[in-house]
C-alpha positions in Angstrom: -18.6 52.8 -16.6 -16.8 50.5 -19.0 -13.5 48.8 -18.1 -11.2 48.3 -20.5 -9.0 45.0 -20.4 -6.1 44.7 -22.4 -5.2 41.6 -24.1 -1.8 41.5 -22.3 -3.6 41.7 -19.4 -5.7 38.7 -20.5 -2.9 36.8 -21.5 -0.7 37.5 -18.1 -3.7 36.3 -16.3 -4.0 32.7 -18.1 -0.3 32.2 -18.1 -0.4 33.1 -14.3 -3.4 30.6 -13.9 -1.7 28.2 -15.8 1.9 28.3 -14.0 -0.2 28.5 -10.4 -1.6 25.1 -11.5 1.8 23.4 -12.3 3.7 24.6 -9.0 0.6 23.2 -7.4 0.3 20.3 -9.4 4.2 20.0 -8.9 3.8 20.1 -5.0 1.1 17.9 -4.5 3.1 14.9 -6.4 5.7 14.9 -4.1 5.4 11.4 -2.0 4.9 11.5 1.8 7.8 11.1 4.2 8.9 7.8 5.7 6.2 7.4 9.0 8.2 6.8 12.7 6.4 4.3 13.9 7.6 3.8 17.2 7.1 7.5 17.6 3.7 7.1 16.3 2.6 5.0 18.9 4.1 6.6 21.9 2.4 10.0 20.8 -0.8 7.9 20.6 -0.5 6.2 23.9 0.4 9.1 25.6 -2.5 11.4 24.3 -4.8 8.2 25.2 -3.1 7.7 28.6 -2.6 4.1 28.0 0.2 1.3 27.7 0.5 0.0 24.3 -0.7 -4.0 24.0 -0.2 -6.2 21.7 -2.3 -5.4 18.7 -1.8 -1.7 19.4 1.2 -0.9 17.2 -0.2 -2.3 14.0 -3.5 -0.8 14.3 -1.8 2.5 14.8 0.1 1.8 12.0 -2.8 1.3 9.9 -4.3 4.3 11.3 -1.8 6.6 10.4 -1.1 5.3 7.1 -4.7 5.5 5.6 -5.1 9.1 7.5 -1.7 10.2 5.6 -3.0 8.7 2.3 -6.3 11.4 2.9 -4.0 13.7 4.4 -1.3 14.6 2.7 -0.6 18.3 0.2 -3.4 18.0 -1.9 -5.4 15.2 0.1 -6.9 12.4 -1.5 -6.6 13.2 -5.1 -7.8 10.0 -6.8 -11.4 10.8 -6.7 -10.8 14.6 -8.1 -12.7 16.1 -11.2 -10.9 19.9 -11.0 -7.9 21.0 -11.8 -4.7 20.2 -11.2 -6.0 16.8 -9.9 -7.6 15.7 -12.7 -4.0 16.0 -14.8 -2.1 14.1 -12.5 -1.8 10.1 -12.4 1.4 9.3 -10.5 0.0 10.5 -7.0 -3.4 8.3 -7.6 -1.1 5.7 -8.4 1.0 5.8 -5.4 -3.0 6.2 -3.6 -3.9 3.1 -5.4 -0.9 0.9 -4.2 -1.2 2.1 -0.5 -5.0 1.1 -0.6 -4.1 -1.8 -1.9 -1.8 -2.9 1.1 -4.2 -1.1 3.5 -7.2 -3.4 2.3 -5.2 -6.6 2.7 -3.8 -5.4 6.4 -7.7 -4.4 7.3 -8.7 -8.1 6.0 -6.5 -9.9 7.9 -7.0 -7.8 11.2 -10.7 -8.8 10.6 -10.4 -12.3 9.3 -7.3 -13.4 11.7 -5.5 -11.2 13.6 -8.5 -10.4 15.7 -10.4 -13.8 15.7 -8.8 -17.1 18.2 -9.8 -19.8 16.2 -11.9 -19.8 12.5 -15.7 -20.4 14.5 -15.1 -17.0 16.7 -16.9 -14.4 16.2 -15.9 -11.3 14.0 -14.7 -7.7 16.1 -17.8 -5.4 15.7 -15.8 -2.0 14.7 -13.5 -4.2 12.1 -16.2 -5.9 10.2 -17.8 -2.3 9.8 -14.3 -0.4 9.0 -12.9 -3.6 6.7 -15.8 -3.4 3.8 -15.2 0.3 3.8 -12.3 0.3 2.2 -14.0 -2.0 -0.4 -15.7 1.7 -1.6 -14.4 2.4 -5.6 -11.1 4.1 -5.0 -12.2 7.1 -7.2 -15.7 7.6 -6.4 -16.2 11.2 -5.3 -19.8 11.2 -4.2 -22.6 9.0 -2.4 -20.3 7.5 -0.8 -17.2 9.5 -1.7 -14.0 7.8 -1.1 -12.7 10.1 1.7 -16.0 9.7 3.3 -15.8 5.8 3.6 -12.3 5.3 4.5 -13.2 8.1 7.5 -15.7 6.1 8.7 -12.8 3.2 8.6 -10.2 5.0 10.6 -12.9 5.7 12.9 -13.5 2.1 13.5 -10.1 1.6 14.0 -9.8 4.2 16.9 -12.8 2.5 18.5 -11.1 -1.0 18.7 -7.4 0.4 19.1 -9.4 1.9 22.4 -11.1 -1.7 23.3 -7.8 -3.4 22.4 -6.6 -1.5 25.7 -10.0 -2.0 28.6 -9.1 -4.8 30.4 -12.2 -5.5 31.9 -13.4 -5.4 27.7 -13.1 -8.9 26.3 -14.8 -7.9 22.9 -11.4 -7.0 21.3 -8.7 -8.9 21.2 -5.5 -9.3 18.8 -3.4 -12.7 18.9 0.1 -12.3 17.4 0.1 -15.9 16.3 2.7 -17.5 14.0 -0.2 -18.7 11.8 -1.9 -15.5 11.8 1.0 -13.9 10.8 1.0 -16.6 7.7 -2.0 -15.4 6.6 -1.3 -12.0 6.1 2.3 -12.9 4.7 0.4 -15.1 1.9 -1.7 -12.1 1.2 0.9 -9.6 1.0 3.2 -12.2 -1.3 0.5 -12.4 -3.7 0.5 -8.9 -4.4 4.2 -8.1 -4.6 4.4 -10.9 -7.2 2.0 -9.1 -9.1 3.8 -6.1 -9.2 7.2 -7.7 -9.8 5.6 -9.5 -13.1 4.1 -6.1 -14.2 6.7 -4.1 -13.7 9.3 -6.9 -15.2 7.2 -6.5 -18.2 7.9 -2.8 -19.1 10.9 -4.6 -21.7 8.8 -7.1 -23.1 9.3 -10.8 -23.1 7.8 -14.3 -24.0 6.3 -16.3 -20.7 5.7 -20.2 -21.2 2.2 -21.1 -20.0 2.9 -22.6 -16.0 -0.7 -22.2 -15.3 -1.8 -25.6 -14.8 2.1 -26.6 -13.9 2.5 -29.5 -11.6 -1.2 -31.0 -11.7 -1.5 -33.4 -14.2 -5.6 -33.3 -14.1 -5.5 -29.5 -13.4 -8.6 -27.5 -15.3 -9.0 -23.9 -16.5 -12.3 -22.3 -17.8 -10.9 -21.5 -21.2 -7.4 -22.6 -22.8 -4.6 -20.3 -23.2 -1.6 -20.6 -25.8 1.2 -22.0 -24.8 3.6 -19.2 -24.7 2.4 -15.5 -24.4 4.2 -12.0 -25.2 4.1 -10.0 -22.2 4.3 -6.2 -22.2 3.8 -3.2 -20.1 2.3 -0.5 -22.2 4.4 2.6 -22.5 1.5 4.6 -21.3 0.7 2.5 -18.5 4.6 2.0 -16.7 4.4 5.1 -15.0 1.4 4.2 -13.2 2.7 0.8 -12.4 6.0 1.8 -10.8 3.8 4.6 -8.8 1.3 2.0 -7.6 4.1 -0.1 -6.5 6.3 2.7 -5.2 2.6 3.4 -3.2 2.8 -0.3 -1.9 5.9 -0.7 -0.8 5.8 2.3 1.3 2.4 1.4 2.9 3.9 -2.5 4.0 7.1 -0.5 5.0 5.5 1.0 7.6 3.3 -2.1 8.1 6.0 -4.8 8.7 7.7 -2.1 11.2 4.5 -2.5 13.3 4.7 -6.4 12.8 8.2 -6.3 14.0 7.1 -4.9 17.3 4.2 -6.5 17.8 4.8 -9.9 16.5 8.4 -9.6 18.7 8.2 -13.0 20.8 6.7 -14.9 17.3 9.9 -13.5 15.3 12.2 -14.1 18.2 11.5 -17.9 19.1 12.0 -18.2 15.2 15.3 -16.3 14.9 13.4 -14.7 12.6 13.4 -10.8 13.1 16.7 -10.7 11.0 14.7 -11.9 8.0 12.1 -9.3 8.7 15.0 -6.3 9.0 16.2 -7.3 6.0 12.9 -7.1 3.7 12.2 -3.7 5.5 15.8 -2.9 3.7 15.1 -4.0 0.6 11.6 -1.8 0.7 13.6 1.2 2.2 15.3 0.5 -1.1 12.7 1.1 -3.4 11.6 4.5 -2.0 14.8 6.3 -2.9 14.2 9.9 -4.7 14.1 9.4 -8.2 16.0 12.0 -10.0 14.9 11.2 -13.2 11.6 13.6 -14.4 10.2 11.1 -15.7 9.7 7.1 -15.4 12.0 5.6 -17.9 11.2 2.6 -19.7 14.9 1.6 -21.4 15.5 -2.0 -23.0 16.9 -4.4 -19.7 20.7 -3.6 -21.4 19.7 -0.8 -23.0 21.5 3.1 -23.1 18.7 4.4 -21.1 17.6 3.7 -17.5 14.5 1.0 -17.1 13.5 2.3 -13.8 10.8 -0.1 -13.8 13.2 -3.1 -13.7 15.0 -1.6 -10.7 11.8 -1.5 -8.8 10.9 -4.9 -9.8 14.4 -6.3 -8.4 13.7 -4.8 -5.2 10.5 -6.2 -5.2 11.6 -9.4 -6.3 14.2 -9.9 -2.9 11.4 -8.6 -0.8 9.2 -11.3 -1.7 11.2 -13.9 -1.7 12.3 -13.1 2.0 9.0 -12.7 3.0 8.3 -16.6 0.7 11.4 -17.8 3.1 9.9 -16.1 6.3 6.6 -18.0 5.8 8.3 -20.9 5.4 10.6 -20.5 8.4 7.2 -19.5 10.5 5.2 -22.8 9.5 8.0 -25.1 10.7 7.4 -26.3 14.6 
């Protein structure tokens, strides 16, 4: 018996694949919702039948942030080879930018949050779940991405769980003032990164400050003493995105801080300063109406959405520059 397929049939069935793809391509971009923290943590403690300690709140917040990054519509799509994964790039962006900010939290909780002085010993289920999210952000098999940062958040539950025995002595979290300079430092680092990438979506000439203010400073090979710096058109999008990714993830990160950190940031009449970079982050994850990332001159007739990021950015940073300072001083 021979079946006889049209070629309008044929055709209906490719456009039909095609447009299937795009809605789905077209839902899976859209960006997670804003996380409730304290509602987070209440749910958590509840189903665990515990009272949150200190230490609790930002290792829930960590938690839930690296299990929305896996899953959210679509999952973890950074690591995909099919379609319509493999023809998107502003949702692996955003990915990219909440890893980032996860990896620096999970460092610090290993390195300081967790540890009393530099000579104690390192929490068993954080230096296991800290190197996982090391794993190559878009490798899909032996070890896939999703795989590794599992076995992370499964860590995580472990010494969340410890954090709360009190006959269990093994975990512990100290919301110090100098701890919380360390992971301030780390976080400042990268949102000066962005801010200079994303600045650089106009184009402009940088004077070499490298070796500024040490008179015998070295560098391993010399650099010109100006430079052109300049986004490439092809590349903003997936800057803004990883940056948009960022500043959600430390969002959701300094709300945990705030809670957690509460007597540190209150002794310093500091939790004001802490509100306001939250406000200047809540800032940058307004819904952009625009279908595309725009990349206008800085006066220009067009939008240069990457300049508004970058402002926001910008005041973040220099807050959190100004809350470091504030929590260094006796």
């Amino acid at each position: 018996m021979s079946v006889n397929i049209s070629t309008k049939t044929v055709i209906s069935a490719i456009f039909a694949f095609f447009l299937a793809m795009y809605l789905l391509g077209v839902y899976w971009s859209f960006e997670p919702a804003e996380l409730d923290i304290r509602a987070e943590v209440t749910a958590a403690a509840n189903a665990d039948g515990v009272a949150p300690v200190v230490g609790y709140t930002t290792t829930t917040a960590l938690i839930r942030v690296t299990e929305t990054l896996l899953n959210k519509p679509g999952g973890y799509l950074s690591n995909d080879a099919l379609p319509p994964s493999v023809f998107l790039d502003n949702i692996p962006s955003w990915e990219f930018g909440v890893l980032e900010m996860v990896r620096g939290m999970a460092l610090v909780m290993r390195q300081d949050f967790s540890r009393s002085q530099s000579q104690s010993a390192e929490n068993n289920n954080l230096k296991i779940a800290q190197p996982q999210f090391n794993i190559d952000h878009t490798s899909w098999v032996m070890p896939s991405a999703e795989g590794a940062y599992q076995k992370a958040i499964n860590e995580l539950y472990q010494y969340r769980t410890a954090l709360t025995q009190v006959n269990n002595q093994s975990a512990q979290f100290y919301a110090r003032a100098d701890n919380l300079r360390a992971w301030i430092q780390e976080v400042t680092k990268r949102l000066g990164s962005y801010s200079q990438r994303l600045s650089a979506s106009v184009g402009r000439e940088q004077m070499n400050i490298e070796l500024a203010g040490d008179s015998v400073a070295q560098q391993s090979t010399s650099s010109a003493n100006s430079m052109q710096l300049k986004t490439s058109w092809w590349q903003i999008d997936n800057e803004f995105y990883e940056a948009r990714g960022a500043c959600w993830a430390l969002l959701h990160f300094l709300k945990a801080i705030e809670i957690d950190f509460n007597d540190v940031l209150a002794k310093k009449n500091a939790k004001v300063s802490v509100q306001q970079i939250m406000r200047e982050l809540e800032a940058s994850q307004e819904p952009i109406w625009s279908p595309m990332v725009l990349n206008g001159d800085g006066f220009g007739m067009l939008a240069n959405h990457s300049l508004v990021m970058a402002n926001y950015i910008s005041r973040a940073n220099a807050a959190l520059i100004d809350l470091n300072d504030l929590l260094s001083q006796g």
